[in-house]
C-alpha positions in Angstrom: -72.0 73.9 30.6 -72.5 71.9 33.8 -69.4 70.3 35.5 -71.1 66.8 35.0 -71.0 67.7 31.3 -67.7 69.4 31.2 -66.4 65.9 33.0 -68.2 63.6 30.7 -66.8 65.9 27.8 -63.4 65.0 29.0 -63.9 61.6 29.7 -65.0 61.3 25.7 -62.1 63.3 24.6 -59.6 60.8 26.6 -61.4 57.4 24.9 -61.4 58.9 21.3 -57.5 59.4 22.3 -57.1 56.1 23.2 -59.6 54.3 20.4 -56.9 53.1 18.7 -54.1 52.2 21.3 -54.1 49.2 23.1 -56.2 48.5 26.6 -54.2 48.1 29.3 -57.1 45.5 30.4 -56.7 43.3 26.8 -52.7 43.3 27.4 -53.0 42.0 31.0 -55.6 39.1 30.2 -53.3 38.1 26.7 -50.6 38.0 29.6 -52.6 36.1 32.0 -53.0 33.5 28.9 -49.7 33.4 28.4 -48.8 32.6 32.0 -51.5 29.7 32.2 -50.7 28.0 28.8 -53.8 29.0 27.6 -53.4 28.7 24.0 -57.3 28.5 22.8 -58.0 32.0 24.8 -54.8 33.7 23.3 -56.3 33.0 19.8 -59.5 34.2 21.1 -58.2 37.6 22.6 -55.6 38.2 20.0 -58.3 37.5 17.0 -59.7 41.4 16.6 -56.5 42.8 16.9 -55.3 44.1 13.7 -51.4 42.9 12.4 -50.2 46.4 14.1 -51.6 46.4 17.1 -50.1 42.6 17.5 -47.0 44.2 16.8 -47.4 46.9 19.4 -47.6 44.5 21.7 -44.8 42.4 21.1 -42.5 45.6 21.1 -44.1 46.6 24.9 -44.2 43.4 26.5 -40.4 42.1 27.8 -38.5 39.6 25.6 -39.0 36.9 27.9 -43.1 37.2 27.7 -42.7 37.7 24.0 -41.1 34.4 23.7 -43.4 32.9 25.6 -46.3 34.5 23.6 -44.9 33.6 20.2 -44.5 30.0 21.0 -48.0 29.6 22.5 -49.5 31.4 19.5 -47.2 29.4 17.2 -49.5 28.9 13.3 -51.9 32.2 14.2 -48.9 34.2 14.0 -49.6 36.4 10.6 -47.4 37.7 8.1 -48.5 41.0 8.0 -47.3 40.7 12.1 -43.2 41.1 10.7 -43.8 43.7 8.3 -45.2 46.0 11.0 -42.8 45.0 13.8 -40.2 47.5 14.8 -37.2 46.3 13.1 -35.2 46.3 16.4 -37.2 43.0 17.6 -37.5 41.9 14.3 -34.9 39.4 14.1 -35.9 37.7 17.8 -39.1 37.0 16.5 -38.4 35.4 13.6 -35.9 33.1 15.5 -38.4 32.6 17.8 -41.1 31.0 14.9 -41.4 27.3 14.1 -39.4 27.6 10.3 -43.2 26.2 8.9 -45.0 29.0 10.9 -42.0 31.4 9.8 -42.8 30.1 6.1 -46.8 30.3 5.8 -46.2 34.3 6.9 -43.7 35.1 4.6 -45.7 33.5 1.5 -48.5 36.0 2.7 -46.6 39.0 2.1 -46.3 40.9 -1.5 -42.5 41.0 -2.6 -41.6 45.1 -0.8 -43.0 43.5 2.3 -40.3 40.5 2.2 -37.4 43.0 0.6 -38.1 45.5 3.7 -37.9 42.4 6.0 -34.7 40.7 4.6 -32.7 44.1 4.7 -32.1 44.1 8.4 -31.6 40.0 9.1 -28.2 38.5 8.8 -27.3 36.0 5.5 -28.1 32.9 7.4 -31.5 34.1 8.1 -32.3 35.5 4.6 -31.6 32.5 3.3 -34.0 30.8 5.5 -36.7 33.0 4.3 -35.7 33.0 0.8 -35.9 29.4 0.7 -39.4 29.2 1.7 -40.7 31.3 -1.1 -41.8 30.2 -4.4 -39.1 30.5 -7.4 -41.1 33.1 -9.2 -41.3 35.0 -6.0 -37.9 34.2 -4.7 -36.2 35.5 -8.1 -38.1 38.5 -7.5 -37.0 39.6 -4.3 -33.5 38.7 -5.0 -33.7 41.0 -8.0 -35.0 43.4 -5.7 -32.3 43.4 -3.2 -30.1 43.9 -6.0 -31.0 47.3 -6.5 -29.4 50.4 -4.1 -30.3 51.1 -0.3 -33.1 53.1 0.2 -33.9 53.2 -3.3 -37.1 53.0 -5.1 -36.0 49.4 -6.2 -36.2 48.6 -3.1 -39.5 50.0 -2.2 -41.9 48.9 -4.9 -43.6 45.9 -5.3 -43.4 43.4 -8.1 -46.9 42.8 -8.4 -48.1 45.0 -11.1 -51.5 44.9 -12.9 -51.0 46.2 -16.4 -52.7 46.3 -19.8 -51.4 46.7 -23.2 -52.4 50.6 -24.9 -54.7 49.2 -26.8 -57.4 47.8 -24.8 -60.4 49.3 -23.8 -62.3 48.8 -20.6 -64.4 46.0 -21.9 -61.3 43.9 -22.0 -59.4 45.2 -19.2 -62.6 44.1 -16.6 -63.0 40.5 -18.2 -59.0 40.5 -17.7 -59.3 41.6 -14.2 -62.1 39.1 -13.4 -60.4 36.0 -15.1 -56.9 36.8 -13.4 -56.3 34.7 -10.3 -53.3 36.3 -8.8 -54.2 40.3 -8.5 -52.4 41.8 -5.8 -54.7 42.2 -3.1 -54.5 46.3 -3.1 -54.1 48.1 -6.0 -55.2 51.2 -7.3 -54.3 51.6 -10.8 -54.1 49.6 -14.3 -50.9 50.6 -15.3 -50.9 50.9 -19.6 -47.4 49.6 -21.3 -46.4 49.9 -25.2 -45.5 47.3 -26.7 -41.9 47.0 -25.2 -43.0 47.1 -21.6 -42.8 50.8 -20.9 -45.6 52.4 -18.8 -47.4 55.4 -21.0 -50.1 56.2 -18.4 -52.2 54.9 -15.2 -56.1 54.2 -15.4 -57.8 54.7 -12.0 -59.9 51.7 -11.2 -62.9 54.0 -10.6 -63.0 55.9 -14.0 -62.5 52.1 -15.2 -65.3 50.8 -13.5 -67.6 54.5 -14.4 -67.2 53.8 -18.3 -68.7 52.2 -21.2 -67.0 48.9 -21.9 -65.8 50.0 -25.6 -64.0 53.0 -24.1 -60.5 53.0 -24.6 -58.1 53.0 -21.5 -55.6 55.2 -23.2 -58.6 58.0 -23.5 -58.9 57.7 -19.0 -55.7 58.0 -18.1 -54.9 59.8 -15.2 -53.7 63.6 -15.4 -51.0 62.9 -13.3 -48.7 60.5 -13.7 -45.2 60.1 -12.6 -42.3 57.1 -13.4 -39.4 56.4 -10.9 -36.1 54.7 -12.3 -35.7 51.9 -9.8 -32.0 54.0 -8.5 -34.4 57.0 -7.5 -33.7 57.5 -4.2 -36.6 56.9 -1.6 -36.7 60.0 -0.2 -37.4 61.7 -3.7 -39.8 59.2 -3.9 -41.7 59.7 -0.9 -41.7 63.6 -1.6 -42.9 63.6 -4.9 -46.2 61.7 -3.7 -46.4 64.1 -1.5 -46.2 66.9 -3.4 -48.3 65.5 -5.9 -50.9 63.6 -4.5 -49.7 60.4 -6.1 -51.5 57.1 -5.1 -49.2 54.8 -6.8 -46.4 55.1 -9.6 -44.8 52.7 -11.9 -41.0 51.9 -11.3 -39.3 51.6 -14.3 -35.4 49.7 -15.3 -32.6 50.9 -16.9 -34.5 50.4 -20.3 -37.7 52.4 -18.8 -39.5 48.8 -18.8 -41.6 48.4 -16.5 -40.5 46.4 -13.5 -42.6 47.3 -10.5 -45.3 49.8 -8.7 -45.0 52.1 -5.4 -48.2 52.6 -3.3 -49.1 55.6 -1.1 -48.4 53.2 2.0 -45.2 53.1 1.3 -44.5 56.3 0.6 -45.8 57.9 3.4 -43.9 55.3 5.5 -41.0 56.8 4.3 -41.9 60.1 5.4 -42.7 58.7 8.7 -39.3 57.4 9.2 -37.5 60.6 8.0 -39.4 62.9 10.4 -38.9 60.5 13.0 -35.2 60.6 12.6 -35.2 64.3 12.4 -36.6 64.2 16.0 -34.6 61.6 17.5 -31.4 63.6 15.7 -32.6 67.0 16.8 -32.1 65.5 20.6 -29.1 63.9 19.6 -30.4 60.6 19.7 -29.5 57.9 17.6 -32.4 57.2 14.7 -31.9 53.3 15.4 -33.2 54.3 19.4 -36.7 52.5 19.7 -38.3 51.8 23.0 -37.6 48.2 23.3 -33.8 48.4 23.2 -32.2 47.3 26.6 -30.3 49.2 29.1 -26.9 48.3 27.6 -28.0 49.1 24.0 -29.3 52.7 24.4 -26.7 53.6 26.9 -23.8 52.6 23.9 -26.3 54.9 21.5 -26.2 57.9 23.5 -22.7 58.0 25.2 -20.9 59.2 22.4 -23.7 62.1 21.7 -22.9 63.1 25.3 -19.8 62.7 25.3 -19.6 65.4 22.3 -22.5 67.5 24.0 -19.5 68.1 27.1 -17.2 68.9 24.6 -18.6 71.6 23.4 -19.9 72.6 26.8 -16.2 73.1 28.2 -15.6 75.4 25.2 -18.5 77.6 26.4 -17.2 77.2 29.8 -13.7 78.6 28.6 -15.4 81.5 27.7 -17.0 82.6 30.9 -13.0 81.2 32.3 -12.0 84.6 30.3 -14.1 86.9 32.7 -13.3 85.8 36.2 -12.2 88.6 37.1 -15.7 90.8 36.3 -17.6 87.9 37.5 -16.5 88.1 40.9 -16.5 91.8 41.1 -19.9 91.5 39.8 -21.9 88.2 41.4 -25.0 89.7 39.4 -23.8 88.9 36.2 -23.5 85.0 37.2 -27.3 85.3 38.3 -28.4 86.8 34.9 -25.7 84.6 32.5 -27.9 81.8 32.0 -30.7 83.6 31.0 -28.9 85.5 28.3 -27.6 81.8 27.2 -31.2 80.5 27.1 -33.1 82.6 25.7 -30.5 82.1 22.5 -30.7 78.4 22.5 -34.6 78.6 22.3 -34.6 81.1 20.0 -31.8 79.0 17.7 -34.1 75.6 17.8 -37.2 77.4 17.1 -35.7 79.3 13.4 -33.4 75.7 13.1 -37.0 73.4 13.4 -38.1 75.9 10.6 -35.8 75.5 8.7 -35.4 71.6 8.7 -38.5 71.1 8.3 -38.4 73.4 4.8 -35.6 71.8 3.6 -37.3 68.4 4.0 -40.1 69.9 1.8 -37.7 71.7 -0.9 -39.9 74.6 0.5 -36.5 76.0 1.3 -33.8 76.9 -1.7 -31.5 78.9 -3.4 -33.4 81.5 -4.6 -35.7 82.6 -1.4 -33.1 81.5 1.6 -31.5 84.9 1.7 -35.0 86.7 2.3 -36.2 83.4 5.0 -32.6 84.5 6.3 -33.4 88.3 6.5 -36.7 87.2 7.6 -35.3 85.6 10.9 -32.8 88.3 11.3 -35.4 91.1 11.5 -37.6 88.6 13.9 -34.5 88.1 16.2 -34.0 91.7 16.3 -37.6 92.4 17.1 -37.3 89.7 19.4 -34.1 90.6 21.3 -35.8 94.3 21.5 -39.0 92.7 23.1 -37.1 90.7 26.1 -34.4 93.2 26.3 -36.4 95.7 27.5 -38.1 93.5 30.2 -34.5 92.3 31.4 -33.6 95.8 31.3 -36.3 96.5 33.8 -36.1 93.5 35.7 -32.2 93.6 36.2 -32.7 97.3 37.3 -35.3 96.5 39.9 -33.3 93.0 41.0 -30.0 94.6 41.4 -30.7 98.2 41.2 -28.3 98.9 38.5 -29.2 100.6 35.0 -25.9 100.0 33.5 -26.7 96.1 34.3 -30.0 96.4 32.7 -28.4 97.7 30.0 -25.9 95.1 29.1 -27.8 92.5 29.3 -30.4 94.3 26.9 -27.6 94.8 24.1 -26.1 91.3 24.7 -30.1 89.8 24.5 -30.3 91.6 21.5 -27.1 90.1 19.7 -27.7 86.7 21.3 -31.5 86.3 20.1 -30.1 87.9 16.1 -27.0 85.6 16.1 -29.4 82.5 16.9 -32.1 83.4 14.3 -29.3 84.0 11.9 -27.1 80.3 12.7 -30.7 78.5 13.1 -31.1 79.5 9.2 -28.2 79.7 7.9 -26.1 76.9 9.3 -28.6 74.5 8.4 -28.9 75.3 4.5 -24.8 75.8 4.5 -24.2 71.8 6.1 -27.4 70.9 3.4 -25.4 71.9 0.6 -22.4 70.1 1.7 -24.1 66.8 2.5 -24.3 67.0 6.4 -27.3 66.3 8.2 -28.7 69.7 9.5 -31.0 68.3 12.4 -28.1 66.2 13.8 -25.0 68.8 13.3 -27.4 71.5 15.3 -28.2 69.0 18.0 -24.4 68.9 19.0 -23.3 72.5 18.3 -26.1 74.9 17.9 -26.6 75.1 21.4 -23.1 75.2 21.9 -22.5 78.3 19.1 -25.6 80.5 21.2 -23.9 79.7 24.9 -20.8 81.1 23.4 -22.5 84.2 21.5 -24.4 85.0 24.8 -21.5 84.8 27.3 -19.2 86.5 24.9 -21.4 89.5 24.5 -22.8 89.3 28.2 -19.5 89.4 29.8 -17.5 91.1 27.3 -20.1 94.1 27.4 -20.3 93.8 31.1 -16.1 93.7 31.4 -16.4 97.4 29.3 -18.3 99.3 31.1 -18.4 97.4 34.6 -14.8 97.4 35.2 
């Protein structure tokens, strides 16, 4: 391959990467639009952007510009706009809307859409938006909100399209074609007995693939799943995962029928948990977004510092025990780190494992003592590996065998110890209701520094001294 190929390879590679982010180019002329007044050539720049991308850009852009940008935009602004802004702008925006433009989006959006974006406003401005809504609409979502936090109540969307057992497909497209208000997305015909309680869910492409006198009840989907509307969201979201749902009925206290969740929202979900798990893993706050000011994400992360030094002094009143070999022995303050390192790597890598598993159920009672003998044996293979090049290396750096062999041994512990916490500890705080990623963030680190100087410096204070 030719350099002129290999570059234009590359130069492909980078636009597929960015084929779906916004231009630097379109963000500077919707500026320069902004800047000028130019309302007509806003609408005309900001027409092909889809609802997300919009959003994107008002979470970039400084609050000042997005002001400016709302107001000039003013009756363009689209509903489908607040449901995909981050919810830390969320509230500026909407203060920032004419209450007529802030009514015409909200009527746009189906009923989860509105209960995800009244969740996070104060009362004052939930009533604004509930008072825009039609009744039938408005008695919905309040219903809605009544339901638990992060609950499938909450997540589901009122509009349903159902059919009574009987029908057959005949009857179920002429009801389809004659109904006015369908949801605009939906995937299934949800069947109901006679007291409103879903029996099955009809795909609308074996609908549309059969005879008009088949019965619905006889194309029902293999598999089909109901959610109480207490089921927690996270159950939800894993179970569609798990098995390939598309959308489920949500059912009342009576099992009557009372709502649908869709894929979107499901995976959405999942999206958020991971993204916690990140933020938590770095001992970030999960409400961190990009577009919170100075002041803001300095108060999130303080306190997760302040704890980090906590536990740092402990580690550093460990190595206070060993003064004494450390100054006969200047090496040992060379290598320490190393030992101390190697363990905290070694501790995230088992720990991401094992989050990650327990977020899939892949991890449980009955296979976490072999996943735990699992990562001791790798640690101990591991430790082996590396101890035997720090062996070397400490023997050629300092010129001492018994150096290279205590930090081998303490390698070897540190690298077993951290397999073994970055298990363990995380399925122990899972069981008693503490949030692995976040618990490891502020000690794990902490539990391998003092595991590696311990055994470093203790080993070295035997047979050094």
């Amino acid at each position: 391959m030719t350099e002129d190929t290999e570059n234009a390879v590359v130069e492909e590679t980078r636009d597929d990467e960015d084929a779906y982010a916004l231009q630097p180019k379109s963000v500077a002329a919707i500026l320069y639009a902004v800047d000028v007044g130019d309302r007509e050539k806003l609408v005309e720049l900001m027409e092909p952007l889809h609802a997300a991308d919009i959003a994107d850009l008002l979470e970039q852009i400084n609050a000042f510009d997005r002001m400016r940008l709302i107001k000039l935009y003013d009756k363009e602004f689209d509903g489908e706009i607040l449901s995909e802004l981050d919810e830390s702008i969320r509230e500026d925006v909407i203060r920032a809307l004419h209450p007529a433009v802030l009514a015409e989006a909200v009527r746009e959006l189906e009923s989860d859409d509105v209960v995800d974006l009244l969740e996070d406003l104060d009362q004052a401005q939930q009533e604004a938006i509930l008072e825009v809504l039609e009744d039938s609409d408005r008695v919905a979502v309040e219903q809605s909100l009544t339901y638990p936090e992060y609950s499938a109540g909450r997540l589901m969307q009122r509009e349903v399209v159902m059919a009574p057992e009987h029908w057959n497909v005949g009857e179920a497209i002429d009801y389809l074609r004659s109904t006015e208000d369908l949801p605009d997305q939906f995937y299934h015909i949800v069947l109901v007995d006679p007291k409103l309680r879903p029996i099955g869910n009809v795909a609308l492409g074996r609908l549309m693939a059969s005879r008009r006198e088949v019965l619905l009840r006889s194309i029902i989907s293999d598999t089909f799943h109901v959610f109480p509307v207490t089921r927690p969201e996270g159950e939800v979201a894993y179970a569609f995962n798990q098995y390939h749902l598309i959308s489920a009925p949500v059912v009342d206290e009576n099992e009557r029928l009372v709502g649908v969740i869709t894929i979107d929202d499901a995976m959405a979900v999942l999206d958020e948990e991971h993204e916690e798990d990140i933020l938590r893993l770095a001992g970030v706050s999960e409400e961190s977004r990009l577009s919170d000011g100075t002041v803001e994400t300095v108060r999130q992360r303080l306190p997760w510092l302040a704890v980090n030094l906590a536990t740092a002094v402990l580690a550093s009143l460990v190595i206070a025990q060993f003064e004494d070999v450390l100054a006969t022995v200047v090496a040992l303050a060379v290598l320490m780190p190393i030992v101390a390192s190697m363990g905290g790597n070694a501790g995230t890598q088992a720990l991401t494992v094992a989050v990650r598993s327990l977020a899939t159920k892949d991890l449980t009672s009955s296979n976490v003592w072999r996943i735990i003998l699992r990562e001791l044996t790798v640690g101990l293979i591991n430790g082996l590996c590396f101890a035997v090049v720090m062996g070397i290396l400490a023997l050629i750096w300092f010129g001492s065998p018994v150096l290279g062999l205590v930090i081998a041994i303490a390698m070897i512990i540190n690298l077993v110890i951290a397999g073994l916490a970055g298990i363990g500890v995380p399925g122990g705080l899972e069981r008693f209701g503490v949030d692995p990623a976040r618990a490891w963030g502020t000690f794990g680190t902490t539990v391998t520094d003092v595991v590696g100087f311990f055994a470093f410096l203790g080993l070295a204070s035997a047979v050094l001294l």
